[in-house]
N, C-alpha and C positions, 0 to 999 in steps of 0.2 A: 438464597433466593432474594431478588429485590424487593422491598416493600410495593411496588406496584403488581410485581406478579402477587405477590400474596393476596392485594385485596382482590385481584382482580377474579382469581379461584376463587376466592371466597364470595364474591357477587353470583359466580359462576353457580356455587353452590346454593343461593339462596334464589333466583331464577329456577332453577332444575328442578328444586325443592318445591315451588309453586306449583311444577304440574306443567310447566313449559319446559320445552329442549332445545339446549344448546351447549357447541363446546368451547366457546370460550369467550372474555370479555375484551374490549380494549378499553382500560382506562385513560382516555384524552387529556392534556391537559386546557381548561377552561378557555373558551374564547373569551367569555367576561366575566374577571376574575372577582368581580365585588358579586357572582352569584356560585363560587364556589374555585376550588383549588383543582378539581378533577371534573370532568363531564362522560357518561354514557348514555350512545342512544340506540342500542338495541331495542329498547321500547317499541321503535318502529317497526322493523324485520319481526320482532315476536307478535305485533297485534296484527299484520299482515299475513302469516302465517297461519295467525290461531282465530281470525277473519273477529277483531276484538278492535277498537281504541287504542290508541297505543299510550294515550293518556292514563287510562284505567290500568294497562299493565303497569306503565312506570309508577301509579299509587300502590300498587298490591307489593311493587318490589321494595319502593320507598317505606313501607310498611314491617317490611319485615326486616330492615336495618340495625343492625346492633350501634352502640355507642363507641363505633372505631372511627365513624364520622359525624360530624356535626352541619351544620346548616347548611341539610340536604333540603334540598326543593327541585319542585318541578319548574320549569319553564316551556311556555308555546303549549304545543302539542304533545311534546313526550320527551322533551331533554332534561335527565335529570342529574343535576349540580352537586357535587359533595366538595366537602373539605375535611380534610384529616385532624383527627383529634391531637389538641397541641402535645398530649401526654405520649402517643402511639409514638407521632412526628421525632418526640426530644427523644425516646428510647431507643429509636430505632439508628436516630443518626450518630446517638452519643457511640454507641456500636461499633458506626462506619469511620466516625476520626481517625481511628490507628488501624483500620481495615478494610480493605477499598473492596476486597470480594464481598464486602456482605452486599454493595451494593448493586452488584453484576449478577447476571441469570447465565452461569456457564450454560454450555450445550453437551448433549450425549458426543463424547470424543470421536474424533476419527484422524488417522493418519492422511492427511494433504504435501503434498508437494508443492511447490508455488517456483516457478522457473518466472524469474522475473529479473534479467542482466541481461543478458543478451550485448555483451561488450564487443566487438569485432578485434580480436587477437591481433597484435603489432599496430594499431590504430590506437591514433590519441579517443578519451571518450568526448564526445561534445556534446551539446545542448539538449538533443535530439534522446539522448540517453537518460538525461535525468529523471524523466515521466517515471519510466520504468521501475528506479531505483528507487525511488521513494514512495511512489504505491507497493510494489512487492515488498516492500520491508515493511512499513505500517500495519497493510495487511496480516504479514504471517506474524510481527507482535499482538497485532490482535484477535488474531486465530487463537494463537498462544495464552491468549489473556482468559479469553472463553474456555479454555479446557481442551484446546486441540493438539496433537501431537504433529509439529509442521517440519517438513525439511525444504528450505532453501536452497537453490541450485541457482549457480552465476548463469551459467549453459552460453562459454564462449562462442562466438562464430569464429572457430579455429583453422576452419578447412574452404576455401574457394579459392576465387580470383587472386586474394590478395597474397596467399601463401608463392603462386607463381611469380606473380610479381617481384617479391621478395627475396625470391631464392634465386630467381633470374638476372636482379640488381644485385646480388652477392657472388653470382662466377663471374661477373664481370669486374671484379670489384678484388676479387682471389681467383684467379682464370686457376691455377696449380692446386688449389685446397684437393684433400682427398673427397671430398665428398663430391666432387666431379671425375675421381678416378674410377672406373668401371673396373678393372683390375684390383683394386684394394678391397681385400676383406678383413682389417682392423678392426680395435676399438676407433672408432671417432670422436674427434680432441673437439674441445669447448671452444666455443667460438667467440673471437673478441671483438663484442657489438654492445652498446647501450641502446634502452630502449629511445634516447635521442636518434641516434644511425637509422635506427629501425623505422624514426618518426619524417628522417628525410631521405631515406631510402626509395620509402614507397611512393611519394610523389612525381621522385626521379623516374622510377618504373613506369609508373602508370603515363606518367607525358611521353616516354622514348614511345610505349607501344601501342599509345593510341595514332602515332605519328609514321607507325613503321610495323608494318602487317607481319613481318618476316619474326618481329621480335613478338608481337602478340599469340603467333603461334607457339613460340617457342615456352610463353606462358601457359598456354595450353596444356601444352605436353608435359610441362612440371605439375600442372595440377592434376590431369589425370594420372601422371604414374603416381602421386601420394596417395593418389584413391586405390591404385591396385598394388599397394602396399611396397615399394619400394624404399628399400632399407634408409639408403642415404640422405633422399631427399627428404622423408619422412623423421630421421634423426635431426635434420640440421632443422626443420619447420617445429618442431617439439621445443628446440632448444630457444628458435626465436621467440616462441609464445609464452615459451618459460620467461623469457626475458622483459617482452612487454606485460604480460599479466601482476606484474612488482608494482608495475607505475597504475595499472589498472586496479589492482589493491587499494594502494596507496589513495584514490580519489576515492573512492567507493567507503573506504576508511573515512576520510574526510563528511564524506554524505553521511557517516553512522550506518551505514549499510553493509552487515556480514553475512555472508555464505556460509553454511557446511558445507554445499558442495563445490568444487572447482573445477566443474570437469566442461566440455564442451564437444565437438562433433565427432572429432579425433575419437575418443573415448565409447561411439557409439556402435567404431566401424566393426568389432570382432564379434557385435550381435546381428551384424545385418546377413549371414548367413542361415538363422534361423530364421529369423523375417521374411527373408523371401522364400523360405520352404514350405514356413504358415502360412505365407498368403499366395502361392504358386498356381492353387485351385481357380484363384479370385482376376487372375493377372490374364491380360492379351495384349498379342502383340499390336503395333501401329507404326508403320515405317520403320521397323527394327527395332523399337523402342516398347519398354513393358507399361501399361500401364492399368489403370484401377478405375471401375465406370462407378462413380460415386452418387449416382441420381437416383430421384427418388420419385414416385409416381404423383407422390399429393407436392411435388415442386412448382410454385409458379413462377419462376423462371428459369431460364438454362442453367446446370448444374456441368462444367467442364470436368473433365475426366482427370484422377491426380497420376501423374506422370512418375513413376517409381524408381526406371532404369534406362539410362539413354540410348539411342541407337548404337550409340560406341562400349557400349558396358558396362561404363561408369554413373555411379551414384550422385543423386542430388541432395540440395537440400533437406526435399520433404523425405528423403530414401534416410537420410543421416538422422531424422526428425523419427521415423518409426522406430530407427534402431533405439533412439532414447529412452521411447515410451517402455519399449520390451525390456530395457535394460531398467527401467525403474521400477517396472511391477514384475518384474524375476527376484530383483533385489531387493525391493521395500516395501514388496506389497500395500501398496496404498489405495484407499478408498475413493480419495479424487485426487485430480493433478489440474493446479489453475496455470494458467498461462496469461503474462501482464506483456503487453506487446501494443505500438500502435494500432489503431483501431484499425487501417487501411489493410491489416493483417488477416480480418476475419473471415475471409472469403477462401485465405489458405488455411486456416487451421478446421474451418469446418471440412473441408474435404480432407484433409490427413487424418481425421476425428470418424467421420463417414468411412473411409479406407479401414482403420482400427479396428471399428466394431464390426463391420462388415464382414471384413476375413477372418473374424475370433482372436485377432492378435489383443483383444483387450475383451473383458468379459463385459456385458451389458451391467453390472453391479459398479463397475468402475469409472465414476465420474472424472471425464473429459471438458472441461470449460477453459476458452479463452473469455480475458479481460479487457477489451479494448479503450483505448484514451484518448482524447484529442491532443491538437499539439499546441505548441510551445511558440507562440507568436509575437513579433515586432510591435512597435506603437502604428507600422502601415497594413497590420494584419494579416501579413505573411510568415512564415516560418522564421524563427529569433535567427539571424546570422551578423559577422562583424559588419563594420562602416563599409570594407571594403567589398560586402558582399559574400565571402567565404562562410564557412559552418564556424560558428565558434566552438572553442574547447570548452569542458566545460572548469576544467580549472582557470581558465580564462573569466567565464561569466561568475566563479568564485571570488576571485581577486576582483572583478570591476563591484561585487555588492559588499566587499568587505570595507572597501573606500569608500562607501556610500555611509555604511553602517554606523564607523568612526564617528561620523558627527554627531554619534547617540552618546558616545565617551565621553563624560569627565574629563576634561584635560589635567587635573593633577591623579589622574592613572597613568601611570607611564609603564615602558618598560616591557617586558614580558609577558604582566599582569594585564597589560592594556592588548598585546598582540593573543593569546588567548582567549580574551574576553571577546575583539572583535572575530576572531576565528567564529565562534561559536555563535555569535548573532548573525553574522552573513549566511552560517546554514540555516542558522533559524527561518531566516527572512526568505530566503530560497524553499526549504521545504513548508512553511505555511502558505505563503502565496502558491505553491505546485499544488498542493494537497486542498485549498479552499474551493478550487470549482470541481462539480460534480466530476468524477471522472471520463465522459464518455464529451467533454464540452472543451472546445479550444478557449484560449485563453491569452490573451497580452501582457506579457512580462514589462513590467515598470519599476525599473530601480529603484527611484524616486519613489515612488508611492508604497512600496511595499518594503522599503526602508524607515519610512514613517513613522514616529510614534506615538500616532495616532492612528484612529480605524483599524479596521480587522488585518492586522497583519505581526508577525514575528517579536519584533519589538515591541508593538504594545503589550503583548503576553511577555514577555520577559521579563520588562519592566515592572507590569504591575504584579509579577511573580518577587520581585527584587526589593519592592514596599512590604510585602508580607511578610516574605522572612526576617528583614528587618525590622519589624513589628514583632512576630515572634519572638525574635533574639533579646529582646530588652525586654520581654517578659518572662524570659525561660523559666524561672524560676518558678512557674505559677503552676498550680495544676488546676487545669481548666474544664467546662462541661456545659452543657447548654441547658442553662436553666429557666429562662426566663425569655420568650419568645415572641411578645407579644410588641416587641418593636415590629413595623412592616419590611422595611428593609430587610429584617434579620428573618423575616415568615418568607417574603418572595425569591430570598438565596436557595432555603432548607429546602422550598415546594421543588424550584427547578433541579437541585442536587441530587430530587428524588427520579428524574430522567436519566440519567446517565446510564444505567442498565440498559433500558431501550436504547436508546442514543449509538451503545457499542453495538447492539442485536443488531440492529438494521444495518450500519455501515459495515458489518461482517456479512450481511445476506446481501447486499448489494456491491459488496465490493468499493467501497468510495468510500475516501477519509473528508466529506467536505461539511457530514454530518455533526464530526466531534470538530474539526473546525471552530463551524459554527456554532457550539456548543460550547466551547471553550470560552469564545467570542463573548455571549450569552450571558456565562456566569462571571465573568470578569468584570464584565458592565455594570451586574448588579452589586458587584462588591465595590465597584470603585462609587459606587454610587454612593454607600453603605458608610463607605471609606470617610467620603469627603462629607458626609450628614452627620457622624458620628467623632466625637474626641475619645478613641478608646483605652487608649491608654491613662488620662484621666480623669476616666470616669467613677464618679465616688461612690455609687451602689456597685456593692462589691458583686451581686446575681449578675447586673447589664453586664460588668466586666468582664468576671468568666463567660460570658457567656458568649462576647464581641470577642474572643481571643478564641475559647471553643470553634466558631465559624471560621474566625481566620484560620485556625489550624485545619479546620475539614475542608476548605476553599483550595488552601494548598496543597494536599495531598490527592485531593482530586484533580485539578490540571495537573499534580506532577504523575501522576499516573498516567493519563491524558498522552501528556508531551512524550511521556517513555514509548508509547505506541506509537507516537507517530515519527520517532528517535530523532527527537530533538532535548539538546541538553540545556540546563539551565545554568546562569551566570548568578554570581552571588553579589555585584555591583556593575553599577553600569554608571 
């Protein structure tokens, strides 16, 4: 338990104890910090309550204080000010140096799923993609951090438009292959395509048939016989998505973003015959088509009805989307299942969510939550694409910030060491500038600026990550411990270090990494502040020493815990 939760029960308990009730406190930290390190002002809500001054309560509470804080006071009407005993402060953090849970408040466990990829199968990933990937991975590290049992799921879009496309620029391409034979009941032979073919395959497609109706039906009818299980076509679309999902790794790899699971819609179809049996009660028809009346009486506004089965018999999206649900809580029995998706998304997932519970295909105990995000926009405020207007890839927009990055190198790094090094700050720089505004807020990507090595962005955490451990490294030798704390600098790191618990609670109930961000941001400032005020490695009281090398070492191990959530690695020179 964090030292905040601790006192914060224990105020809890000293309130209750008075003869007033409540269940819990919020320890704040101080608006003005020369009248205390923490602030409570229940004072108010209890003397409103107990038709009392809220002045007089916060004297009776101030009253009953033990010596875990010092120059408690009241201020105003009922704000009352503490500061942590330097003794409590040194013990508690000396603790946390080589232990980063002491200073976290896990949570009661629960099994989550977090579907957060959403790659489209035989498509390059571009821009549009990376939201996704680096809140859902953050996120389920920091589920994971708190005590949760989380499984990751890519959840390709393996099954629509583009599979016909694809398979339909492939008999043209092999008019003879058997997998246009109708007569042939073989094994079917491996098909020889990279996921390059695959990547100009489908633009070839998609221009022949927007340009030529005869060919767009013919897309059609490839897509719906994969839906109604069709051996061949269904064999050779497997084998494509086997094929692009390498290169789709492979980027995702790059971002620090891993799966357990790889499965996507393909994978959902052999449950959707119990799906529609569970929800067959729930289902009516409309122009031949089944659908699910998802409204609700206390709505204020029109709620459209979710479409399940189309007039021709074949399966949609959201029909592929239930069979997933059933197929994860047959399988994994989970308690929730989050979903990270543009936010433009929420309008569907609330009605497949409404459909779920509605027909019993999910128990009312089974938390259902979409995540919504805004998007990814140009310096003109639009949606990030090339000069030429097209979507960029996002190994594309990797390469143009790793060229940015560079200018953060050393030039006698060369080599390897130097092409590694910038690998790893262009994600940096990529996932701090994605992950710094709140989640649900669009946002203007700026090479320039969030290549910087300055202001809140990727490299300046790196860097001043990169001064520490080389600080460390030329004291290894030492054994260190915070003794002596009554430099400011070295009081205003330990007060804020003692947020980080909070810090992770919240950005876990809210789903947004812009909290630890900014908190990252936060305590870095104050070290470097700490940094450039102090000579620590020559300093000749040997207590300040340990003591300025203790922080350095608890500074660092908390951002490097920090960065692991939000999977960004660290450089050891720059």
């Amino acid at each position: 338990m964090s030292l905040i939760k601790e006192e914060e029960k224990y105020l809890s308990d000293v309130i209750n104890g008075l003869g007033y009730k409540i269940d819990s406190i919020n320890l704040v930290p101080s608006s003005r910090k020369e009248f205390g390190d923490f602030q409570i002002n229940e004072a108010f809500s209890l003397g409103k309550e107990n038709h009392e001054n809220p002045r007089n309560v916060a004297e009776k509470i101030v009253n009953k204080l033990d010596e875990r804080f010092i120059n408690v006071n009241i201020a105003g009407p009922g704000f009352i000010n503490l500061t942590i005993n330097d003794e409590v402060l040194k013990d508690y953090l000396n603790r946390a140096i080589d232990d980063f849970d002491v200073l976290i408040d896990k949570e009661e466990k629960k099994k989550i799923i977090i579907d957060y990829g959403g790659a489209n199968a035989a498509k390059a990933l571009h821009v549009g993609h990376m939201r996704s990937a680096n809140i859902g991975e953050a996120v389920k590290r920091l589920a994971r951090t708190l005590g949760h049992d989380v499984i990751g799921d890519v959840h390709l879009g393996d099954l629509g438009r583009q599979a016909g496309m694809l398979i339909s620029e492939y008999k043209r391409m092999e008019p003879n292959s058997v997998f246009f034979d109708k007569d042939y009941h073989g094994e079917y032979p491996k098909i020889n395509l990279t996921a390059q073919d695959l990547g100009m395959m489908y633009p070839r497609a998609s221009l022949a048939a927007k340009d030529d109706e005869k060919r767009m039906e013919e897309v059609r009818e490839i897509t719906a016989e994969i839906d109604k299980g069709n051996k061949a076509y269904t064999e050779l679309w497997k084998q494509m998505v086997e094929i692009s999902s390498k290169v789709i790794k492979e980027v995702y790899n790059k971002l620090n973003c891993h799966f357990d699971l790889w499965e996507g819609e393909l994978d959902a179809f052999k449950y959707i015959p119990n799906v529609l049996k569970i929800m067959k009660p729930y289902l009516y028809e409309s122009d031949g088509a089944l659908i699910c009346d998802v409204s609700k009486e206390d709505d204020n506004k029109p709620m459209p009805p979710l479409l399940v089965i189309k007039s021709d018999g074949a399966t949609i999206y959201a029909t592929r989307e239930l069979g997933t649900i059933y197929s994860r809580i047959e399988r994994f029995e989970p308690d929730e299942i989050w979903y990270f998706t543009d936010e433009r998304q929420a309008l569907y997932f609330e009605q497949v969510f409404r459909a779920s519970y509605k027909t019993k295909l999910v128990k009312e105990k089974t938390l259902l939550k979409h995540f919504g995000f805004g998007t990814i926009n140009g310096k003109d405020g639009k949606p990030y694409k090339t000069r030429d207007g097209g979507v960029m890839e996002l190994n594309d927009l990797i390469d143009l910030v790793k060229k940015e990055v560079e200018k953060n190198i050393k030039k006698e790094i060369i080599g390897e060491e130097r092409e590694v090094i910038a690998d790893k700050l262009a994600i940096a720089t990529l996932k701090y500038a994605d992950l710094l505004p709140f989640r649900k807020t669009d946002y203007i990507f700026d090479t320039e600026k969030f290549a910087s090595l300055d202001g809140k962005t990727g490299p300046y955490v790196l860097y001043t990550l990169v001064r520490i451990k080389s600080l460390l490294k030329k004291a290894s030798d030492e054994n260190c411990k915070l003794n002596d704390i009554s430099n400011s600098d070295v009081r205003d790191i330990l007060v804020k270090l003692l947020e980080v618990g909070n810090v992770l609670t919240k950005s876990y109930h809210e789903a947004t990494l812009n909290y630890i961000t900014e908190y990252i941001y936060d305590v870095l400032s104050l070290y470097n502040k700490f940094y450039n005020n102090n000579n620590i490695l020559n300093e000749q009281n040997d207590s300040l020493r340990k003591t300025y090398l203790a922080l350095s070492k608890l500074v660092y191990n908390v951002i490097h815990h920090l960065l692991d959530v939000l999977a960004i690695d660290e450089v050891d020179k720059m």
